[in-house]
C-alpha positions as MATLAB code, in Angstrom:
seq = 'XXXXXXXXXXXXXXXXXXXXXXXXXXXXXXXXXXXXXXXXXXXXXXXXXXXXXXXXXXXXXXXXXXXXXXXXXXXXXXXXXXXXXXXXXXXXXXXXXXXXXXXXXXXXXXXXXXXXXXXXXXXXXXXXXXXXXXXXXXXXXXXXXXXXXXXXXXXXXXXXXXXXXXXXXXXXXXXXXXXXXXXXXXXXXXXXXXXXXXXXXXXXXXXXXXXXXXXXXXXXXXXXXXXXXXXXXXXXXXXXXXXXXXXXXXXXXXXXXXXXXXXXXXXXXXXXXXXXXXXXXXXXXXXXXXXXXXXXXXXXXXXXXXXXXXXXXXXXXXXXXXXXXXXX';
ca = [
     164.089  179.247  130.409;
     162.941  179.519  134.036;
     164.680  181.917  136.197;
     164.089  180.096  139.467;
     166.252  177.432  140.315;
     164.720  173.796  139.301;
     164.170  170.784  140.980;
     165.371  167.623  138.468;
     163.260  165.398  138.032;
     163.713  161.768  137.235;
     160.711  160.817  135.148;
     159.774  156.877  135.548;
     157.520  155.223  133.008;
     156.281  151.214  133.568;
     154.920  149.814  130.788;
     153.101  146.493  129.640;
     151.646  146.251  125.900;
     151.694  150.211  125.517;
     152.017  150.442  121.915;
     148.662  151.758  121.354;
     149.622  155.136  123.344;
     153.471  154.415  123.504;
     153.404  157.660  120.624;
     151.212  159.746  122.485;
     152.645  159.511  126.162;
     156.705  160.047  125.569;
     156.382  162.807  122.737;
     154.373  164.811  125.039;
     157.648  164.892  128.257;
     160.116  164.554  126.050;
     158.670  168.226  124.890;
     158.365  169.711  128.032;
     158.346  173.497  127.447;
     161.763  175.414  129.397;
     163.585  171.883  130.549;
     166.427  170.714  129.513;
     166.587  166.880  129.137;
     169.168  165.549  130.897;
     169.806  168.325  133.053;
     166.344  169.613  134.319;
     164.935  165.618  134.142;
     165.313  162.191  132.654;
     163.289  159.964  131.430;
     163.166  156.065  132.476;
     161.200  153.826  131.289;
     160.420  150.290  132.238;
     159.132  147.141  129.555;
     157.857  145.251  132.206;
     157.458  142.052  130.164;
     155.525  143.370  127.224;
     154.537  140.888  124.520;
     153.352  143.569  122.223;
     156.914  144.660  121.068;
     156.872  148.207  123.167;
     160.030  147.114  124.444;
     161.690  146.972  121.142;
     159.502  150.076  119.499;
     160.579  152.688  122.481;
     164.221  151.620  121.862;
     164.649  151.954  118.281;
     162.165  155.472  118.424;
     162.708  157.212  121.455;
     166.578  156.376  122.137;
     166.482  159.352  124.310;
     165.077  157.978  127.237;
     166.414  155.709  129.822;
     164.988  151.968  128.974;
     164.767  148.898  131.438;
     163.814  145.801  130.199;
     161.929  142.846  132.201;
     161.922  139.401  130.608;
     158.845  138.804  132.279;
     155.975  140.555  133.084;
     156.302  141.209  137.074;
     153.694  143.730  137.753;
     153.886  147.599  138.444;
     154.878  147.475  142.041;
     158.169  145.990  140.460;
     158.387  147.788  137.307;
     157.985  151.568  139.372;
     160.226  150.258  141.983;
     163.645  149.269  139.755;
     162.433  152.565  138.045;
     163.478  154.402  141.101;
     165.944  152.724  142.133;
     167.842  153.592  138.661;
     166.932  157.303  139.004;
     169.625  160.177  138.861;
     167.320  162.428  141.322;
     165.489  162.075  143.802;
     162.920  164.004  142.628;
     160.585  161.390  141.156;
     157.101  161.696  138.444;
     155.632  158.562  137.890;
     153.523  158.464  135.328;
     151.494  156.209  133.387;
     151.885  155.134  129.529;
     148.273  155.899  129.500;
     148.911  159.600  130.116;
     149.737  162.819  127.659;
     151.249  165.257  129.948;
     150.613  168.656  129.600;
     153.832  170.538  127.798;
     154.029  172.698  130.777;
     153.630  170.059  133.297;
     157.376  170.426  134.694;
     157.288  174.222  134.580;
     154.029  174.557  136.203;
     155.433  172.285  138.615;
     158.370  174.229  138.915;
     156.278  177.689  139.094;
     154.095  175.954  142.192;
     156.922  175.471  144.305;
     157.862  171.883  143.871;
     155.761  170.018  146.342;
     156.046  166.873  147.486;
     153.673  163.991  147.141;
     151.423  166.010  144.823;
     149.200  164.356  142.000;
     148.144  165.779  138.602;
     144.981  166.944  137.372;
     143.092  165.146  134.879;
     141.242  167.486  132.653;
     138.840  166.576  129.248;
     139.836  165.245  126.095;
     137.983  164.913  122.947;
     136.988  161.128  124.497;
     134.847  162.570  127.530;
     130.889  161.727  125.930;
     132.196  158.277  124.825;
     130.120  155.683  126.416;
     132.179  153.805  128.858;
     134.159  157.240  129.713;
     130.944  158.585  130.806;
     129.613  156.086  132.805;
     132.195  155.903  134.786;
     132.286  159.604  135.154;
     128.799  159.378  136.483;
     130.288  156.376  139.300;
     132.721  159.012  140.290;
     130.794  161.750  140.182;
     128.609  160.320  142.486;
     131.146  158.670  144.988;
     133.697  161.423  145.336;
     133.291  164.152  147.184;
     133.315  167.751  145.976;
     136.736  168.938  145.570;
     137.088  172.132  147.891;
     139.972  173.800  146.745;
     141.363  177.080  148.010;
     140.790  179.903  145.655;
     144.275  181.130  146.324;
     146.055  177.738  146.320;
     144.081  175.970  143.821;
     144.975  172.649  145.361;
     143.226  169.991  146.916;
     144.798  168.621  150.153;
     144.012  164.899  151.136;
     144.388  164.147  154.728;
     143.316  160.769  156.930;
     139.674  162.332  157.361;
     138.961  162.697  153.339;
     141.155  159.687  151.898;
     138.251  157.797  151.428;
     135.969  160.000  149.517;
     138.830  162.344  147.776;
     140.561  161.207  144.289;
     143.731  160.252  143.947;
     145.871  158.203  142.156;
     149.078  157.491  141.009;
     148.117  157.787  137.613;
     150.690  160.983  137.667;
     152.735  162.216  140.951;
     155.756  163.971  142.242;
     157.468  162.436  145.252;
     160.560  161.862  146.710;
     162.614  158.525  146.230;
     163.046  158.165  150.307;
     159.198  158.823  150.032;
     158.389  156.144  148.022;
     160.821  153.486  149.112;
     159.743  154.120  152.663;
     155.672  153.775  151.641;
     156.202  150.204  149.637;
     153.842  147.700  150.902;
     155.328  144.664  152.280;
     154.136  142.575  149.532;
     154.594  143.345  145.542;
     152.936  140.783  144.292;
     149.964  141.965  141.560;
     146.932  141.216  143.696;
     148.337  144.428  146.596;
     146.656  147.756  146.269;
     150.244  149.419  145.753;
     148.334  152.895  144.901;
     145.738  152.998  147.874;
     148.606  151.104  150.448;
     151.198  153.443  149.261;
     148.717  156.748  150.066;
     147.655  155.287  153.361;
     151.451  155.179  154.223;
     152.165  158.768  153.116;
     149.711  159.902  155.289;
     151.288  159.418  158.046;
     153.600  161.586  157.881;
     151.845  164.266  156.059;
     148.755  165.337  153.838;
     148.597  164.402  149.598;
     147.847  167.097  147.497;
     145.980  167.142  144.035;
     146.767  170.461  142.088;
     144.732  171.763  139.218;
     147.357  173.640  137.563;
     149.631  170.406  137.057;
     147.214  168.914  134.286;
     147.090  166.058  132.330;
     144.790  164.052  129.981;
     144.614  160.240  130.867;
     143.855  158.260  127.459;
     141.010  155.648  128.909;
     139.899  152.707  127.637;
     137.144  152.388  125.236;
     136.248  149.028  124.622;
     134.856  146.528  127.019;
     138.165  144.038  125.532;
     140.492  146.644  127.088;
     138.473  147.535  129.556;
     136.544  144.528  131.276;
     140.032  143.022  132.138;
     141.556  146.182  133.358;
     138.090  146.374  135.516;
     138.779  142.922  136.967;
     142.359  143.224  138.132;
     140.760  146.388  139.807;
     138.823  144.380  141.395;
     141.070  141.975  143.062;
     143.272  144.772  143.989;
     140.150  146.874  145.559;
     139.956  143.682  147.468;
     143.406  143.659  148.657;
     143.150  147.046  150.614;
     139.234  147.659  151.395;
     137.819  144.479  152.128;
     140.422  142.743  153.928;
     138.970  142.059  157.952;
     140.114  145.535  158.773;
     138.890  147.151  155.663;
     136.882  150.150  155.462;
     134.330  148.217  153.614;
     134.276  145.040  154.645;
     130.601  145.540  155.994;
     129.545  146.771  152.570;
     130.138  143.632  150.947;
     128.816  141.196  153.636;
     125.268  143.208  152.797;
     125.646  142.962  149.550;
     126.535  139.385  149.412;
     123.731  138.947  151.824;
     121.101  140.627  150.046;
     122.211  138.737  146.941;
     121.597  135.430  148.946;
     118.321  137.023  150.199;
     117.463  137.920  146.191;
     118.492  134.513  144.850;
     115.832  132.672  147.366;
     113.265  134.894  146.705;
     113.888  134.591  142.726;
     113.407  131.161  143.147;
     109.975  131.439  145.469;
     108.962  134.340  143.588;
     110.452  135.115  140.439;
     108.356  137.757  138.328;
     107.775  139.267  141.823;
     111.394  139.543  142.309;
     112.786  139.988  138.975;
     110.277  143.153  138.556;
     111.169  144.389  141.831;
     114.946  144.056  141.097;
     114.263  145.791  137.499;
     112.916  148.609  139.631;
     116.289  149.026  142.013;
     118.473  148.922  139.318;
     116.371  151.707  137.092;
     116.012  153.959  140.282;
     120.178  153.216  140.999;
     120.559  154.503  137.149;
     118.691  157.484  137.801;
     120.179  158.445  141.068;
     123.593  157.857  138.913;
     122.563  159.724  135.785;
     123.850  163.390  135.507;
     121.979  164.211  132.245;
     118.855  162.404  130.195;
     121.506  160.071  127.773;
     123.788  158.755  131.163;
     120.255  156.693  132.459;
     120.337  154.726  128.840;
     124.353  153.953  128.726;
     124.458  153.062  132.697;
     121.618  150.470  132.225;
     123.263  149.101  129.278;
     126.586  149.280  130.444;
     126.660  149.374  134.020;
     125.572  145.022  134.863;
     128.717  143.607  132.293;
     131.170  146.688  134.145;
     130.135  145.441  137.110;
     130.156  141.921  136.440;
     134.260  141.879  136.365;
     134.911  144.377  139.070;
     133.012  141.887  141.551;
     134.249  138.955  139.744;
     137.848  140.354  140.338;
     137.042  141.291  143.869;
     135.660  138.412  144.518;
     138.604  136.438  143.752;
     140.701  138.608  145.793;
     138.568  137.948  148.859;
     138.883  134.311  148.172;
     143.113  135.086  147.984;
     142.785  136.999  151.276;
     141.073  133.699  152.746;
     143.611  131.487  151.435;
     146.665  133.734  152.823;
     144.976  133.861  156.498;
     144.461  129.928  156.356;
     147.953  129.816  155.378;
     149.468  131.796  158.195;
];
């Protein structure tokens, strides 16, 4: 066991329709290596309306954790949030069904000093040269900036003048419940970017860190029927947060919805003129985007029906924002 003294650690879990990694996910924290369940951390998990029988599968498998049931499906804000509120500690993980935690994760976290507001790592699984994985590791690889981590920390600190271009996510962090509660958005609803809203808050008061010893492996999607819908609801909520008036790009899409009205006209005037040209863009966008030879074939065949839903879902989430300012 660990000789220092240890921080519990209420573990919260939401889940909708997670049978397909429900098995992969709990196993992996309820075998964290030198914790004691129960004492060191708990584990809570919320069935936020699942109509795939998770509900019913964690409670007759894993009768060891903690398990809230929703009768409807209310969205993640909502799940996370009666999570917390049902915690023992107020040291809080949340965590996502999607995610196999490393069987150190609480000890490493526990070695590190138990920081606050401080996300996991993602690191490879056997999934990384899978089509859709890769593409989108090419999208981040090319908006992100480089993580500059101190040698001696080995830990990436987010503050107001990198949020934009650092990762982060909730996908896996430690925070406090006062934390958390205090950082809520005003609104739950799904259409709010609770994540990006959330950060934004935190900030505020203090700096996010990502550390690369607390590691992970996130279990992505790898089929356009998981994925395109996933992609969409992204959308609306990438809407919610970064193209509102004040947004930080709000400009970006007016050009782009401007040069797409500019593009349609001259289609019509000039089609094989403008199709070729557009043909051209979109190659020399896939090579910019490409970090090896095989990435320029997958992101042109992949990269128009990916981005397809993520505008369609953005899209709509303008059109929400609209309707909401009419409103008031």
């Amino acid at each position: 066991m660990l000789k220092q003294p240890c921080v519990p650690i209420s573990i919260v879990v939401p889940v909708y329709n997670g049978m397909t990694t429900v098995d992969l996910c709990l196993p992996a924290l309820l075998a964290q290596q030198d914790a004691i369940l129960g004492k060191d951390f708990e584990i809570i998990v919320v069935d936020d309306g699942s109509t795939d029988g998770s509900g019913k599968y964690i409670a007759q498998h894993f009768p060891q954790v903690h398990l809230i049931t929703h009768a409807k499906n209310r969205g993640r804000i909502e799940a996370r949030l009666n999570g917390v509120q049902a915690a023992r500690f107020d040291r809080i993980l949340l965590i996502d069904i999607r995610v196999i935690a490393d069987l150190n994760l609480l000890k490493s976290y526990w070695a590190i000093g138990t920081p606050s507001r401080c996300m996991a790592v993602e690191v490879d699984d056997q999934a990384k040269h899978q089509p859709l994985k890769r593409v989108f590791h090419c999208l981040r690889a090319a908006y992100y900036q480089p993580d500059n981590i101190s040698e001696s920390e080995q830990r990436l600190t987010i503050t107001c003048e990198n949020f934009l271009r650092a990762r982060k996510g909730t996908t896996a962090i430690f925070l406090d419940r006062q934390t958390y509660m205090d950082s809520l958005p005003e609104r739950r609803d799904k259409t709010v970017n609770d994540d990006t809203r959330l950060f934004a808050r935190m900030l505020e008061e203090g700096p996010l860190f990502r550390d690369y010893r607390l590691k992970i492996i996130y279990l992505h999607r790898l089929t356009f029927a998981e994925e395109l819908p996933h992609l969409y609801e992204r959308g609306v909520r990438f809407a919610d947060y970064y193209l509102t008036p004040r947004g930080a790009y709000r400009w970006h899409a007016g050009a782009i919805f401007i040069a797409s009205l500019l593009s349609t006209g001259m289609f019509v005037w000039q089609p094989a003129f403008t199709g070729s040209g557009l043909l051209f863009l979109f190659a020399g966008i896939c090579i910019w985007l490409a970090r090896r030879p095989m990435d320029f074939i997958l992101l042109i065949l992949y990269l128009p029906i990916l981005l397809a839903a993520f505008a369609t879902g953005a899209m709509v989430g303008i059109l929400s924002i609209r309707g909401d300012e009419r409103k008031s």
